[in-house]
MARLUMSE-166956 format. One record per residue (C-alpha): residue in one letter; x, y, z. Coordinates in pm, whole numbers, padded with zeros to 5 digits, always signed. Each point is the difference from the previous one (the first is absolute). Example, Ala and Ser with C-alpha at 12.3 -4.5 7.8 and 13.67 -1.06 7.14 Angstrom:
2
a+01230-00450+00780 s+00137+00344-00066 
END
This chain:
233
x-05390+05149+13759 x+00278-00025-00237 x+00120-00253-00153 x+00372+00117-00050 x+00175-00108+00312 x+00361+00077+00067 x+00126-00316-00199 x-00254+00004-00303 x+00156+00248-00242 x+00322-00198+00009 x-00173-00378-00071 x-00239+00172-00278 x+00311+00123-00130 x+00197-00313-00014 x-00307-00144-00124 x-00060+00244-00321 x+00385+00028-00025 x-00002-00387-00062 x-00331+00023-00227 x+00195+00297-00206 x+00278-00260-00059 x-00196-00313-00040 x-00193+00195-00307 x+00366+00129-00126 x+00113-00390+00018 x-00294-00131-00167 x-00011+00206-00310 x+00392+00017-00043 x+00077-00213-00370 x+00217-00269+00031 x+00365-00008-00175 x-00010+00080-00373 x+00273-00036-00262 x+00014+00022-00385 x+00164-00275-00122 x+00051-00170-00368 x-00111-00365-00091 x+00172-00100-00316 x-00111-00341-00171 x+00225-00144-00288 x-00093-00255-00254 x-00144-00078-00355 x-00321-00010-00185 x-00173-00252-00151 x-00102-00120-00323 x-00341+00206-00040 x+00165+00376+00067 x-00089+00267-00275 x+00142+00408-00070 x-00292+00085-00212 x+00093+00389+00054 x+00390-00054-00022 x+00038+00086+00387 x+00323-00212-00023 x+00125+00037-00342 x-00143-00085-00341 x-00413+00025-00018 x-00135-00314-00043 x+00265-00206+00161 x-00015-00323+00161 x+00089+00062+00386 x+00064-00385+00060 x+00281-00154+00178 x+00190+00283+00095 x+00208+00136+00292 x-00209+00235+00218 x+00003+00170+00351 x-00252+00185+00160 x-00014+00282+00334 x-00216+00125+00218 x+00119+00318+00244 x-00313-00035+00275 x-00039+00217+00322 x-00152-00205+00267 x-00117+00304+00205 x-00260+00048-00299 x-00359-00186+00010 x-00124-00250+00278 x+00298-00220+00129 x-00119-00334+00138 x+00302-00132+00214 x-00051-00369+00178 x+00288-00288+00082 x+00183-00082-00274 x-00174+00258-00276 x-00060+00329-00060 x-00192+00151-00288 x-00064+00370-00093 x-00323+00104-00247 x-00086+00260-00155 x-00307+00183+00251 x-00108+00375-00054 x+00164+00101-00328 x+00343-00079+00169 x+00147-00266-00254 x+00357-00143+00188 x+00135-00091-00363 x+00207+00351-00068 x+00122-00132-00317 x-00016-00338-00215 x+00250-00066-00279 x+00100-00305-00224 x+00286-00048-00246 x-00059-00283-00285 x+00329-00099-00233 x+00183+00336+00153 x-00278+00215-00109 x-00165+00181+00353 x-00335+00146+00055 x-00096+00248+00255 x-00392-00091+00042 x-00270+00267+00179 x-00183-00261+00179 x-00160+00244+00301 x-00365-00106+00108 x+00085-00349+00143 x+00277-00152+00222 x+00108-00349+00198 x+00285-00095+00157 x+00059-00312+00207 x+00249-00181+00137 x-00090-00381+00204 x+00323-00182+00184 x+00181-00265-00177 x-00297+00020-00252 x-00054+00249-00235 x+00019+00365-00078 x-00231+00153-00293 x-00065+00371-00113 x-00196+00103-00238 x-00164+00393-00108 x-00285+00105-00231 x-00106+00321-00194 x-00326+00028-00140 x-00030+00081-00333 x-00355+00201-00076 x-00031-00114-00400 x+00111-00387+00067 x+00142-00299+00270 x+00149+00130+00255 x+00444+00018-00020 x+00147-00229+00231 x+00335-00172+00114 x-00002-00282+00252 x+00271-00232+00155 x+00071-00282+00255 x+00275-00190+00093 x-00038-00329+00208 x+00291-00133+00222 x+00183+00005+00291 x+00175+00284+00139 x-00256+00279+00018 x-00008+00156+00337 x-00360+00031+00026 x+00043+00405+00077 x-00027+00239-00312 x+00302+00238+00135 x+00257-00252+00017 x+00245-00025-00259 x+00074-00405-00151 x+00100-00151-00312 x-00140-00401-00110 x-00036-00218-00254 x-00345-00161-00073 x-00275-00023-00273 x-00340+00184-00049 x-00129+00245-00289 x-00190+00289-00120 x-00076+00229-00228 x-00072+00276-00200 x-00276+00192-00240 x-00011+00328-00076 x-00282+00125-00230 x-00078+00308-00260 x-00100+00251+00198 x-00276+00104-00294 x-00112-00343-00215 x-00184-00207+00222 x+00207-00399-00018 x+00256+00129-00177 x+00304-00127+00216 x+00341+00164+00000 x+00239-00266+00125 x-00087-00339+00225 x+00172-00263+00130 x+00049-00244+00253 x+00295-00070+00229 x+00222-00288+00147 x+00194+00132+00284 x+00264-00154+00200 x+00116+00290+00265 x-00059+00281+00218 x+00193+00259+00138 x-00126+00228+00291 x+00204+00315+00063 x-00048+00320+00246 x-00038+00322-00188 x-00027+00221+00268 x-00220+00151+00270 x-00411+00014-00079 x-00027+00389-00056 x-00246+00205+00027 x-00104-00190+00316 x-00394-00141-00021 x-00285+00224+00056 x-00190-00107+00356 x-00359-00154-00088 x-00266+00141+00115 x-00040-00200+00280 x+00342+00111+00126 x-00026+00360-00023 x-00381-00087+00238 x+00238-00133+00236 x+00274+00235+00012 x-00284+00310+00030 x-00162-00178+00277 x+00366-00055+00162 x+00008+00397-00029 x-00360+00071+00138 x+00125-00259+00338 x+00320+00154+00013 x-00194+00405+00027 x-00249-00150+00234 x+00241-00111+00210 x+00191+00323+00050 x-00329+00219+00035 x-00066-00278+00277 x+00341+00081+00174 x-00022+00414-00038 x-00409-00095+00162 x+00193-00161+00302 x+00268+00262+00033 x-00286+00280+00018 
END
């Protein structure tokens, strides 16, 4: 006896068509923008330009006027999204910090920091970046910043400005004598602006696990048709 009746085709159809969809759904990324965190401040007393990064070599970096920027995509790495905060890591060689720059006394730096990335952003708390490149003949090159206050929307794509207070800071080392350091110093900060750059792009590659679901959609979605030609015979 068979077991396509009449009515069977059409429900198995339904069926796949809605397991086709369900796999689509599951493995489509959320929204994704790139947007640009700026953080404005001063350093402190300890800062150094060994190097002359900002100027004259050997030159006290105390006390001055600085600003620092981070251009982050948060389609890149693992994005962990819950009430009130949303983060986005670095996960599979896909770092969301595009670019990281800081400006000291007028003097700005364009710094390569690609094999680590953080972004996060907590409501009416606090929102703190920060991006790392290793450095194969010394310490690791980093830049890091947080500002604590109210007024962050606890949502990395939504643009705000606010006053508060937090700090951070920066080392870059010689990239061939082992503890020889090239600048460092610490920061005060007082402020944060969040801004929208533009649309994530290219769009994120589907993990495995969502290309498994999305073939198996396919595989339902034959089956069912061979089904419907087996009832038409």
């Amino acid at each position: 006896m068979s077991i396509v009746g009449a009515g069977f085709p059409m429900r198995v159809s339904n069926m796949l068509a809605g397991a086709l969809g369900a796999a689509i759904v599951a493995g489509s990324p959320a929204s994704a923008a790139v947007m640009m965190a700026t953080f404005y401040g001063s350093t402190d007393f300890g800062g150094y330009d060994y190097a002359g990064l900002f100027g004259t070599p050997d030159n006290s970096l105390a006390y001055k006027s600085m600003s620092l920027t981070f251009v982050y995509d948060t389609a890149l790495g693992v994005r962990v999204t819950t009430a009130g905060e949303d983060m986005v890591v670095q996960s599979g060689g896909l770092n969301p910090i595009l670019s990281a720059s800081i400006t000291i006394d007028g003097v700005t730096l364009d710094l390569d920091l690609p094999d680590y990335g953080y972004a996060s952003s907590t409501d009416d708390y606090w929102t703190w970046l920060s991006a790392r490149g290793t450095n194969p003949a010394n310490y690791d090159n980093e830049l890091s910043a947080m500002v604590i206050g109210s007024g962050m929307p606890g949502d990395l794509e939504t643009p705000f400005m606010t006053y508060g207070y937090g700090g951070g800071s920066l080392r870059l080392w010689s990239p061939t004598n082992f503890g020889e350091a090239l600048a460092e110093t610490d920061f005060n900060l007082g402020g944060v602006e969040v801004a929208y750059v533009g649309p994530s792009s290219p769009g994120p590659v589907p993990e495995p696990t969502t290309w498994a679901l999305m073939i198996a959609g396919f595989g339902l979605a034959g089956a069912a048709l061979r089904a419907r030609r087996l009832a038409a015979s």
